[in-house]
TIFI-297891 format. One record per residue: residue number from 1; residue in one letter; x, y, z of N, C-alpha, C, O, CB in turn. Coordinates in nm, 2 decimals. Glycine has a CB too. Example, Ala and Ser with C-alpha at 12.3 -4.5 7.8 and 13.67 -1.06 7.14 Angstrom:
residues 2
[1,"A",[1.32,-0.57,0.78],[1.23,-0.45,0.78],[1.32,-0.33,0.78],[1.42,-0.33,0.85],[1.13,-0.45,0.90]],
[2,"S",[1.28,-0.22,0.71],[1.37,-0.11,0.71],[1.29,0.00,0.79],[1.34,0.11,0.80],[1.41,-0.06,0.57]],
This chain:
residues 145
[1,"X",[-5.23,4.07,-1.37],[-5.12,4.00,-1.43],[-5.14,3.85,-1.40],[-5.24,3.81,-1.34],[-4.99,4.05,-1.38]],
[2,"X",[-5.04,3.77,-1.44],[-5.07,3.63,-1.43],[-5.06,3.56,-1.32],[-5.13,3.47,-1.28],[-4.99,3.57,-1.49]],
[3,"X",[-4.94,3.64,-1.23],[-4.86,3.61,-1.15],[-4.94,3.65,-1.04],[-4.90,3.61,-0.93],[-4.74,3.66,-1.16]],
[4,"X",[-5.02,3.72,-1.04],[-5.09,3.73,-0.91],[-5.01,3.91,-0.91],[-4.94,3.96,-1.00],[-5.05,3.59,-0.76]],
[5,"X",[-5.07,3.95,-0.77],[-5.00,4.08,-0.72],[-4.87,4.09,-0.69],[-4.84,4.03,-0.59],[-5.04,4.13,-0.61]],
[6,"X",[-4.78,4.14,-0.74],[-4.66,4.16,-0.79],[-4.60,4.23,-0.64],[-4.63,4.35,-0.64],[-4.66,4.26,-0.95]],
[7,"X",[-4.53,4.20,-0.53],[-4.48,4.20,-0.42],[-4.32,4.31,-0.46],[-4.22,4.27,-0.51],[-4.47,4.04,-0.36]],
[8,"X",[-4.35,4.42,-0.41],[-4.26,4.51,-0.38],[-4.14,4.50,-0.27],[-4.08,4.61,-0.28],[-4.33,4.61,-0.36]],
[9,"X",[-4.08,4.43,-0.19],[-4.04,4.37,-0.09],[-3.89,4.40,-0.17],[-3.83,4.36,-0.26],[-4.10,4.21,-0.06]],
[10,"X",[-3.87,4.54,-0.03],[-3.76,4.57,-0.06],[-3.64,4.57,0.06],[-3.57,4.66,0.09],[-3.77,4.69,-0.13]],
[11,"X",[-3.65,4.42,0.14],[-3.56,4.43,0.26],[-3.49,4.36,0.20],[-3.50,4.28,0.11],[-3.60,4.39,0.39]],
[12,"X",[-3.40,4.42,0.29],[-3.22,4.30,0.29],[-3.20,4.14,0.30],[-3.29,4.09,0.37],[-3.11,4.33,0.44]],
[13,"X",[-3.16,4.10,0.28],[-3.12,3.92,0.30],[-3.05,3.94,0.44],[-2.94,3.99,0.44],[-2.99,3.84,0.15]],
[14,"X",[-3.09,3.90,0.56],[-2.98,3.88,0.65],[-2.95,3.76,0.76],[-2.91,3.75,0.88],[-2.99,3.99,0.71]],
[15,"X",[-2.99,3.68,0.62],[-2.98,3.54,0.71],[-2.95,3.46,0.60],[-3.03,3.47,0.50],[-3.11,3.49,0.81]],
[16,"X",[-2.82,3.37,0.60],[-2.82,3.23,0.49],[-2.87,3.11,0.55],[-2.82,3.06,0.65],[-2.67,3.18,0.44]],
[17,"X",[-2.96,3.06,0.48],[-2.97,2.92,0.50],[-2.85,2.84,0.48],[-2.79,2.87,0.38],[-3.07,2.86,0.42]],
[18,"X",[-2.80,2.75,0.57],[-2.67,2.71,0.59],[-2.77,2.51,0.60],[-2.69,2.42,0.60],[-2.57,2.82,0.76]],
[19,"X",[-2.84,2.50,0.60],[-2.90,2.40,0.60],[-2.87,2.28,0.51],[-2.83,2.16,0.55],[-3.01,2.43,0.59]],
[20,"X",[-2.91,2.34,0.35],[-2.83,2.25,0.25],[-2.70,2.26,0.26],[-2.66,2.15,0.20],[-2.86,2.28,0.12]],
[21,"X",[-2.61,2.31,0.29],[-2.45,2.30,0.35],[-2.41,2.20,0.42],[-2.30,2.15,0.42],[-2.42,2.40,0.43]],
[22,"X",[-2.53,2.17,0.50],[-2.47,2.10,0.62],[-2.51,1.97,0.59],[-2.47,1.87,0.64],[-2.51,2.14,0.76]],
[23,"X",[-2.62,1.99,0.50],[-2.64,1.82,0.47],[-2.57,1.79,0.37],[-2.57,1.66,0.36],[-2.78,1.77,0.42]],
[24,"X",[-2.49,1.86,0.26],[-2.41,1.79,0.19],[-2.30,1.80,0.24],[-2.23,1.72,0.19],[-2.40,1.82,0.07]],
[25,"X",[-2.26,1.85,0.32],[-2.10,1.83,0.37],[-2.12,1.67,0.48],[-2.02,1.59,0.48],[-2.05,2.01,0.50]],
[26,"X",[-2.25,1.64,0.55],[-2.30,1.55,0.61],[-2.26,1.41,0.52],[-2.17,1.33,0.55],[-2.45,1.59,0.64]],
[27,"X",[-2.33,1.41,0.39],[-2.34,1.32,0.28],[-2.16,1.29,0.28],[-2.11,1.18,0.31],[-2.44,1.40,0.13]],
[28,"X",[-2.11,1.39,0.25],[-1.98,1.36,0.20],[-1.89,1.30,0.27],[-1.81,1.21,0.22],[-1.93,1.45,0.16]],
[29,"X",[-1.87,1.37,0.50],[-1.86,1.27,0.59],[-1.86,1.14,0.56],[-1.76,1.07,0.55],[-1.93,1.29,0.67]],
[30,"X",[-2.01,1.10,0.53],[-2.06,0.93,0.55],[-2.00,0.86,0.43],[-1.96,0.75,0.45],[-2.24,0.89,0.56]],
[31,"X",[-1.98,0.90,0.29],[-1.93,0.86,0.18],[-1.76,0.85,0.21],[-1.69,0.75,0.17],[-1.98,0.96,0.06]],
[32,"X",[-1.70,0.96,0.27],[-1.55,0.92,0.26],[-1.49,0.86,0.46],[-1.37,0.87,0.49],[-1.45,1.12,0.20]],
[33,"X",[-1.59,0.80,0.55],[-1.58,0.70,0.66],[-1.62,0.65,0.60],[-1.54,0.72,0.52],[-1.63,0.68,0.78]],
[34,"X",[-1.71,0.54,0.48],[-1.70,0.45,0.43],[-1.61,0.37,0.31],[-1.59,0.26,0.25],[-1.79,0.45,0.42]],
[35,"X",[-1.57,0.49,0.30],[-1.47,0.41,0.15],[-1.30,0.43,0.23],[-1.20,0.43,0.16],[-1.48,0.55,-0.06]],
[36,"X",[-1.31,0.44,0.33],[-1.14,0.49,0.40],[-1.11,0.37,0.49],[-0.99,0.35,0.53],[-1.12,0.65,0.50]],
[37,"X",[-1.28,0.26,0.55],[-1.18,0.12,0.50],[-1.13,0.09,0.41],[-1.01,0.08,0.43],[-1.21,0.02,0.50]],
[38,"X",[-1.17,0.06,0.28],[-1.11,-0.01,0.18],[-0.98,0.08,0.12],[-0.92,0.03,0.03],[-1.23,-0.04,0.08]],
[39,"X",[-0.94,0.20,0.15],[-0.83,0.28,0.13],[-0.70,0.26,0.18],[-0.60,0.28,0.12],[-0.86,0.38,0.16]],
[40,"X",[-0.73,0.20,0.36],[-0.57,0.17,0.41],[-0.61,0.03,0.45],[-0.70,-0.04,0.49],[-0.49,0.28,0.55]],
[41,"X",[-0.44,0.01,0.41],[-0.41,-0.14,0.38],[-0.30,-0.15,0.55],[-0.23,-0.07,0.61],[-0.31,-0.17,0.17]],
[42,"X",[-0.33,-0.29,0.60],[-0.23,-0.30,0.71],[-0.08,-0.33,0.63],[-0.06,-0.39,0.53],[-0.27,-0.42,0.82]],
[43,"X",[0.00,-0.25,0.74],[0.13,-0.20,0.71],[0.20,-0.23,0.78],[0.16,-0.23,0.89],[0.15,-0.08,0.70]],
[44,"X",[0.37,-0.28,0.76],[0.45,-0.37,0.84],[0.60,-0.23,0.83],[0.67,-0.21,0.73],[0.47,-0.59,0.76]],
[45,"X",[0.60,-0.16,0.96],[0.72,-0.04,0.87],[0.86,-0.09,0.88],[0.92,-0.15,0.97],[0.73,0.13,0.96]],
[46,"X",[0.89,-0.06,0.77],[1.05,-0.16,0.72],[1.10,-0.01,0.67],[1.03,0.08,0.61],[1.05,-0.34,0.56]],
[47,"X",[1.24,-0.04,0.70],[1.34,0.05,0.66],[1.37,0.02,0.52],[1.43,-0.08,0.53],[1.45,0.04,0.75]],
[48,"X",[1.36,0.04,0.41],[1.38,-0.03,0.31],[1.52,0.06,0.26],[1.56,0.17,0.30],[1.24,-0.04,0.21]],
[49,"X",[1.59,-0.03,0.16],[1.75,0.01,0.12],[1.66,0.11,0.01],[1.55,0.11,-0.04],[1.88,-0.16,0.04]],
[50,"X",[1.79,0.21,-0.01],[1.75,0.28,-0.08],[1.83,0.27,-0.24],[1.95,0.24,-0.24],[1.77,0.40,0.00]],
[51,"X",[1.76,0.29,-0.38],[1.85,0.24,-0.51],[1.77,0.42,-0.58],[1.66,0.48,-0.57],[1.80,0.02,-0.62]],
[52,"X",[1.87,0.44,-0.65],[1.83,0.49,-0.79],[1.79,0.56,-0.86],[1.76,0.68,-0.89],[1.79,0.47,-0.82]],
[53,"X",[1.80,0.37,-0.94],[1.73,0.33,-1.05],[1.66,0.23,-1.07],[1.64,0.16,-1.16],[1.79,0.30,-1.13]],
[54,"X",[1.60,0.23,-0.93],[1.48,0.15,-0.92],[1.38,0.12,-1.04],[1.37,0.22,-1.12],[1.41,0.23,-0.82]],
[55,"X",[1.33,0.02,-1.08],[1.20,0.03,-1.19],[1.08,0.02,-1.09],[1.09,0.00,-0.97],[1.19,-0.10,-1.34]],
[56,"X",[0.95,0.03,-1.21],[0.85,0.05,-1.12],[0.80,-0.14,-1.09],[0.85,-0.23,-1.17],[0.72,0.19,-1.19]],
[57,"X",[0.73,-0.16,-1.00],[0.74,-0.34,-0.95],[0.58,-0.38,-0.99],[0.49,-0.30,-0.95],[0.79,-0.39,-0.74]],
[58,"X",[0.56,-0.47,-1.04],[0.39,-0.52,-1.09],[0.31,-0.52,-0.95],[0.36,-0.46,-0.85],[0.37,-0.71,-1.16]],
[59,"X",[0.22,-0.57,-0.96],[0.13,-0.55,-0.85],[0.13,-0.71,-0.82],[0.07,-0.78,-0.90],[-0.01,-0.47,-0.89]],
[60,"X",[0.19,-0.76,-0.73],[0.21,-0.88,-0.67],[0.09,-0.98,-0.62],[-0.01,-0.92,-0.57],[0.28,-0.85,-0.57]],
[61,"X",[0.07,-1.09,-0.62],[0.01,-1.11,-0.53],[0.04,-1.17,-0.40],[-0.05,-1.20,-0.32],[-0.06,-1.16,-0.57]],
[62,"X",[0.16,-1.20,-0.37],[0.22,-1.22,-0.29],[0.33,-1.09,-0.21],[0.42,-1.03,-0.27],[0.25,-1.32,-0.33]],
[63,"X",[0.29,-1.09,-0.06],[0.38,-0.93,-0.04],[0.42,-1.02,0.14],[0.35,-1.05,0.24],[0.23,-0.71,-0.04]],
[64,"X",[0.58,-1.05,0.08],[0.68,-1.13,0.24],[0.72,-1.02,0.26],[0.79,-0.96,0.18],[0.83,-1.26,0.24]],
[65,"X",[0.68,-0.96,0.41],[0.82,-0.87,0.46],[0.89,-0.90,0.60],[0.84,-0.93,0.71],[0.77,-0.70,0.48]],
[66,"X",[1.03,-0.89,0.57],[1.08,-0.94,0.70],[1.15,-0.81,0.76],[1.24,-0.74,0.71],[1.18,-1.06,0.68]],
[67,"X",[1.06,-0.81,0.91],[1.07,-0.70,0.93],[1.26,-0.64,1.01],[1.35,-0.72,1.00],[0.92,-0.69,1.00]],
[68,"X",[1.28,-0.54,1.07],[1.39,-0.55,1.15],[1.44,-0.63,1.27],[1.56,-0.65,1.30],[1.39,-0.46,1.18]],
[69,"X",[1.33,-0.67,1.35],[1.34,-0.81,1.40],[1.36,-0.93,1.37],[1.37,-1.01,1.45],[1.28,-0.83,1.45]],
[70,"X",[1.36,-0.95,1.25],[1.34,-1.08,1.22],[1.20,-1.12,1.21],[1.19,-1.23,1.15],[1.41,-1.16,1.31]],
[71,"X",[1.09,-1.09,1.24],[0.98,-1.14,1.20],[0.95,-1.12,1.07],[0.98,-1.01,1.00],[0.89,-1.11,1.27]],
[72,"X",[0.87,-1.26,1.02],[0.81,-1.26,0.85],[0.66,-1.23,0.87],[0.58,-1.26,0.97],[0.84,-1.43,0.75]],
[73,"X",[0.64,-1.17,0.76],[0.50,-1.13,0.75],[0.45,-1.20,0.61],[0.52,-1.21,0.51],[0.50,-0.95,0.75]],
[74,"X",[0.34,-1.24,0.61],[0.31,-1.24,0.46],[0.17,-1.22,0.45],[0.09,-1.31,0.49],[0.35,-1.36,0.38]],
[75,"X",[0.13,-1.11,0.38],[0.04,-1.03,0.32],[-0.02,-0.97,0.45],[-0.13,-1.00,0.49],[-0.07,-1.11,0.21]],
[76,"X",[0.08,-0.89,0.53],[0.03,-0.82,0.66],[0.02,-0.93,0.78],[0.01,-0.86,0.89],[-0.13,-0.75,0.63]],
[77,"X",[0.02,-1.04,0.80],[0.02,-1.14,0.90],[0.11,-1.18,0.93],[0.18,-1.23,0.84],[-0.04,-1.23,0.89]],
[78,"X",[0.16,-1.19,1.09],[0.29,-1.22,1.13],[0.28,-1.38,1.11],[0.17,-1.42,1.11],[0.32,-1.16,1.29]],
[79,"X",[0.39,-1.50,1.10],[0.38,-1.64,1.08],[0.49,-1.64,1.09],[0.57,-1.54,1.08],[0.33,-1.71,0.98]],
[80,"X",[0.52,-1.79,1.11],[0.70,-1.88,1.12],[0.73,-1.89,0.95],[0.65,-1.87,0.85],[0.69,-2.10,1.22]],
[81,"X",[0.82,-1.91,0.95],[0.84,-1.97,0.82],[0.79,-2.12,0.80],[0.74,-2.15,0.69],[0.98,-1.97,0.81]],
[82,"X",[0.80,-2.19,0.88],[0.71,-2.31,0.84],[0.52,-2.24,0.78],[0.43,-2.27,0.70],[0.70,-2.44,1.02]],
[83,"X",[0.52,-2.19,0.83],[0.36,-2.10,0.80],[0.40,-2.03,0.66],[0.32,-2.05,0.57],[0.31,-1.95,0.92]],
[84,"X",[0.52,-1.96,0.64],[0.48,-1.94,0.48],[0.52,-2.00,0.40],[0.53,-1.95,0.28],[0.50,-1.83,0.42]],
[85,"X",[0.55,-2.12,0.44],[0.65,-2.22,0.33],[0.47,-2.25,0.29],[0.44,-2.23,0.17],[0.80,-2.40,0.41]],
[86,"X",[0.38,-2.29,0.38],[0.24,-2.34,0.33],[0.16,-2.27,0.26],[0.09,-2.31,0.16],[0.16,-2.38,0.44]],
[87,"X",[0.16,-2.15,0.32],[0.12,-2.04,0.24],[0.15,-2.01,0.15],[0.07,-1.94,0.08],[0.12,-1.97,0.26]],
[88,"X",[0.27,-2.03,0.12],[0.35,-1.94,-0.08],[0.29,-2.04,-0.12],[0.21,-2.02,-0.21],[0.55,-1.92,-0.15]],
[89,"X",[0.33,-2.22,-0.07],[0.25,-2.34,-0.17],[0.15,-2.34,-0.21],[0.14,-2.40,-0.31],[0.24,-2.44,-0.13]],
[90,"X",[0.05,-2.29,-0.15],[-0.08,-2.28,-0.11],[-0.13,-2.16,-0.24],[-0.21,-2.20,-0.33],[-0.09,-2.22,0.07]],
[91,"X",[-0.08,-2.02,-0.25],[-0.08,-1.91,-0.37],[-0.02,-2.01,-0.49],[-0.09,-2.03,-0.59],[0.04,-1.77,-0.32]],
[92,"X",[0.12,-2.08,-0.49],[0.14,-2.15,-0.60],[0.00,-2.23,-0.67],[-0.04,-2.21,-0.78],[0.24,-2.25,-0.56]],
[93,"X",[-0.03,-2.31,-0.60],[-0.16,-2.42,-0.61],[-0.22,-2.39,-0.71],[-0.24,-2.44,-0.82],[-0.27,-2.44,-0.50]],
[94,"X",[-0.30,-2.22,-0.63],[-0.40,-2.19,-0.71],[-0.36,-2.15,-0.84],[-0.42,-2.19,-0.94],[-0.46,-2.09,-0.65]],
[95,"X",[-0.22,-2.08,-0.84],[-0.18,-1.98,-1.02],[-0.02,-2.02,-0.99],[0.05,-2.00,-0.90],[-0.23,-1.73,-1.04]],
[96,"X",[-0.01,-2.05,-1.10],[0.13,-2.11,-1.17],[0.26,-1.97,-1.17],[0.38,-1.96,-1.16],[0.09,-2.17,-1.37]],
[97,"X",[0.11,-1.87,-1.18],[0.22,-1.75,-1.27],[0.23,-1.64,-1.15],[0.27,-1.53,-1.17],[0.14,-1.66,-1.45]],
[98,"X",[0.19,-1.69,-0.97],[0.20,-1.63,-0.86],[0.32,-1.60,-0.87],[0.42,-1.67,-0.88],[0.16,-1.69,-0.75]],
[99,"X",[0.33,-1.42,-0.86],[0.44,-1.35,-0.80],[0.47,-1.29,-0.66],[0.38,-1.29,-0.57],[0.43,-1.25,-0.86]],
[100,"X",[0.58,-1.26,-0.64],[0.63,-1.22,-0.50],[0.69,-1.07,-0.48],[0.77,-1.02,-0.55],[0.75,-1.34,-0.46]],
[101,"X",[0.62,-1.01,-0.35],[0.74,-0.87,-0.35],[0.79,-0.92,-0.22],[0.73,-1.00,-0.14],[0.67,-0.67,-0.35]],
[102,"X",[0.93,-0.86,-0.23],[0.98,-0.92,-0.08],[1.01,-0.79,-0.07],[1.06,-0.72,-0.16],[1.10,-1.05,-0.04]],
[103,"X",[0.97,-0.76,0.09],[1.02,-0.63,0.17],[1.16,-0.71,0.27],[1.15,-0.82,0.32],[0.86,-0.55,0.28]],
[104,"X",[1.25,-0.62,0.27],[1.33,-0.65,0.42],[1.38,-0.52,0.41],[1.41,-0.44,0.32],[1.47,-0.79,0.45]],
[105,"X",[1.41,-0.54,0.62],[1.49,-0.39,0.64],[1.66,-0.43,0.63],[1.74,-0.53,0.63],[1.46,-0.31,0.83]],
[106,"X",[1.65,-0.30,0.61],[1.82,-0.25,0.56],[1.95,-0.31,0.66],[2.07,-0.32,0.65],[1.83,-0.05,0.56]],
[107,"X",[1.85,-0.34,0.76],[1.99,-0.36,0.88],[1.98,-0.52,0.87],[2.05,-0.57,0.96],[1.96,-0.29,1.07]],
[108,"X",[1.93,-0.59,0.81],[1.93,-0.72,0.82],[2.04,-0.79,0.77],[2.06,-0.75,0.65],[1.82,-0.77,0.77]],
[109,"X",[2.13,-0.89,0.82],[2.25,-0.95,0.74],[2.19,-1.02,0.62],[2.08,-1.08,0.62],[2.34,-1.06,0.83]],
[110,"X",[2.28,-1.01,0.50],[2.22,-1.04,0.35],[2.20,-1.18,0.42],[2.08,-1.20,0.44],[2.33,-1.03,0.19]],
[111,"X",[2.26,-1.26,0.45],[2.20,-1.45,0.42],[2.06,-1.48,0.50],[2.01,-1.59,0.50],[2.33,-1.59,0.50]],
[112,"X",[2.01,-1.34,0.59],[1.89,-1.38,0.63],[1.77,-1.35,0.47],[1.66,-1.40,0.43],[1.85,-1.29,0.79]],
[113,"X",[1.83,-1.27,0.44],[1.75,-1.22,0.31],[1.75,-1.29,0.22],[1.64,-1.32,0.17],[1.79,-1.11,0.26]],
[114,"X",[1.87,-1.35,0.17],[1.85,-1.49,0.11],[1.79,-1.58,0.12],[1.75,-1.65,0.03],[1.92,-1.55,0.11]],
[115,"X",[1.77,-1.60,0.24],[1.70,-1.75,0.28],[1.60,-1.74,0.28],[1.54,-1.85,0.30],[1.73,-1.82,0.40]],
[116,"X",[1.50,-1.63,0.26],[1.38,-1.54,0.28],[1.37,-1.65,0.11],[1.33,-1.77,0.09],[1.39,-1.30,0.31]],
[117,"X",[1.42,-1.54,0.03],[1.44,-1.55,-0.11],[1.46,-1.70,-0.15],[1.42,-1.74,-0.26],[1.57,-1.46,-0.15]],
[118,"X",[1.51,-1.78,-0.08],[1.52,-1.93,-0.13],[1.40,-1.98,-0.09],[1.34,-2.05,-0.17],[1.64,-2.02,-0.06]],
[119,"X",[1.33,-1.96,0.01],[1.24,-2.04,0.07],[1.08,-1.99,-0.02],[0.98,-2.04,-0.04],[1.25,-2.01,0.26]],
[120,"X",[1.14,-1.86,-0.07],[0.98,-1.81,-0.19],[1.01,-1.89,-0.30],[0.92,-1.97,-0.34],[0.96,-1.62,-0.27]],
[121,"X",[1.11,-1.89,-0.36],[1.20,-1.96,-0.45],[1.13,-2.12,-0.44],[1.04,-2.15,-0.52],[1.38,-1.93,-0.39]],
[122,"X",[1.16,-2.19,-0.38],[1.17,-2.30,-0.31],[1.01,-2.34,-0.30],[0.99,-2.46,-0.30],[1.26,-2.26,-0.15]],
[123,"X",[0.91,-2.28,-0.30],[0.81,-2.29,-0.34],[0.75,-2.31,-0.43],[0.64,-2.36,-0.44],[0.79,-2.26,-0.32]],
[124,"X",[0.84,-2.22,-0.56],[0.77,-2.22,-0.72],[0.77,-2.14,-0.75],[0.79,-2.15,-0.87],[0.65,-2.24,-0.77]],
[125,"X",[0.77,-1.98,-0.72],[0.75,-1.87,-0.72],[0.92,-1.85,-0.84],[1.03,-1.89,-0.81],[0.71,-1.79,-0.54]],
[126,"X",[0.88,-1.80,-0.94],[0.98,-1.81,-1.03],[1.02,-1.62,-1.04],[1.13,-1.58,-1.05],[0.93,-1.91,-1.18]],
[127,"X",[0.92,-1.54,-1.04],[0.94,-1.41,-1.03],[0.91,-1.35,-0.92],[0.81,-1.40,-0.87],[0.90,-1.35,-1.11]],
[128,"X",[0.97,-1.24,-0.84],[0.99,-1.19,-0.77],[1.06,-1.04,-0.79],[1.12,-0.99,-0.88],[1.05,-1.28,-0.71]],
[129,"X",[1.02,-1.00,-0.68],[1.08,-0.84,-0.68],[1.13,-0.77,-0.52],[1.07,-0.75,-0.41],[0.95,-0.72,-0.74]],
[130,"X",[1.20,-0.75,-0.54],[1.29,-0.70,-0.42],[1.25,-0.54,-0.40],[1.30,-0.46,-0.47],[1.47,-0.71,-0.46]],
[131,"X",[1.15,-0.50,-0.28],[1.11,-0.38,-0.29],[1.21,-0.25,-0.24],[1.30,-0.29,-0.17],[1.00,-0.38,-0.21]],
[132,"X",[1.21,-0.19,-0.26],[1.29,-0.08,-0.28],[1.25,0.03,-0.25],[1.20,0.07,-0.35],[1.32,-0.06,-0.39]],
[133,"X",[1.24,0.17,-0.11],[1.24,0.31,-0.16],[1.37,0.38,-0.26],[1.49,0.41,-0.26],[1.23,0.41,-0.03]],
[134,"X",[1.27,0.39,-0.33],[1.40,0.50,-0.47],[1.40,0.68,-0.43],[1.33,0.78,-0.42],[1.30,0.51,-0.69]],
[135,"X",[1.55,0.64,-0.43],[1.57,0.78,-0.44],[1.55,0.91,-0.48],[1.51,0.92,-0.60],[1.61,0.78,-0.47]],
[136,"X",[1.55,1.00,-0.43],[1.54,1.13,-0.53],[1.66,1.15,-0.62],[1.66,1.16,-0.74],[1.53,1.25,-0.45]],
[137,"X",[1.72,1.17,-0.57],[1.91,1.21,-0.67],[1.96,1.09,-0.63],[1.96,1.04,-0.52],[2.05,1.35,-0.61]],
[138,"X",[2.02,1.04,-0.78],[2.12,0.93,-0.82],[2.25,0.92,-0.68],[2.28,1.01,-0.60],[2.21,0.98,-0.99]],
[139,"X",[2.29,0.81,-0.67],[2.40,0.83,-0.57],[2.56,0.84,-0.63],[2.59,0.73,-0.69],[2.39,0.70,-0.47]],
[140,"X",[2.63,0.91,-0.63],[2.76,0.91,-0.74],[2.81,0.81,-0.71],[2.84,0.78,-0.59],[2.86,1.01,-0.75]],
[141,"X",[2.81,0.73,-0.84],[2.89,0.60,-0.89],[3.03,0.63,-0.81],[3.08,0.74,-0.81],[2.90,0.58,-1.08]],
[142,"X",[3.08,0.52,-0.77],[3.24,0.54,-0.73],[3.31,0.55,-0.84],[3.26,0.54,-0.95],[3.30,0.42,-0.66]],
[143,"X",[3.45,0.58,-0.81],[3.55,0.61,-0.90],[3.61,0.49,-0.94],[3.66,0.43,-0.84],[3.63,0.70,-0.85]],
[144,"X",[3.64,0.43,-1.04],[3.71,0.28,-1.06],[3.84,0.32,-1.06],[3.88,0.43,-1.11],[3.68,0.18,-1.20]],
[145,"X",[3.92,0.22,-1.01],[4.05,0.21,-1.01],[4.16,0.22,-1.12],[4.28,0.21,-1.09],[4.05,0.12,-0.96]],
């Protein structure tokens, strides 16, 4: 025959090569440690107020959060407010049409949140979005008088 002597070999299999297993499970390790820097982003945790009817918010390039202490953050970096008055100016400079998300926690008195809001304001920044976790179930509207 073509094939040479045709091998009658009638034993059991009783061993898996587990070898190629382990090098693609290996491969897939080193592919998902390298892409899981660029996956998490530093995070400032804020209680955020809860709405809704939240809509969904553009993708900013500017992200102030002020956290429950009173510290401001902007774009993950703790700073004074004299630091992001330079900094929002600084995002203005570059693009006219720079947007803002402002994070604050829920326990904060509104005129610190304001002044958050004036001072982005106050820079140029003409749109803005007030971040929000949304609800699952609506909250029932009060009853009017």
């Amino acid at each position: 025959m073509a094939g040479g002597a045709q091998q009658d070999n009638e034993e059991e299999i009783t061993g898996i090569n587990v070898t190629p297993l382990v090098d693609i499970v290996l491969v897939l390790l080193i592919i998902f440690m390298v892409t899981a820097n660029f996956i998490v982003r530093e995070t400032v945790e804020v209680d955020l107020p809860r709405a809704a009817n939240g809509g969904e918010t553009v993708q900013g390039l500017v992200n102030v959060v002020l956290d429950k202490n009173g510290k401001l953050f902007f774009d993950g970096t703790e700073m004074s407010e004299a630091d992001l008055i330079a900094r929002v100016a600084e995002m203005v400079a570059k693009d006219k049409d720079t947007r803002a998300i402002i994070s604050a926690d829920q326990s904060l008195p509104y005129g610190r949140v304001m002044r958050l809001i004036d001072v982005v304001k106050g820079q140029g920044i003409a749109k803005f979005a007030l971040n929000i976790e949304k609800d699952v179930a609506p909250a029932a509207a009060p009853a009017a008088p």
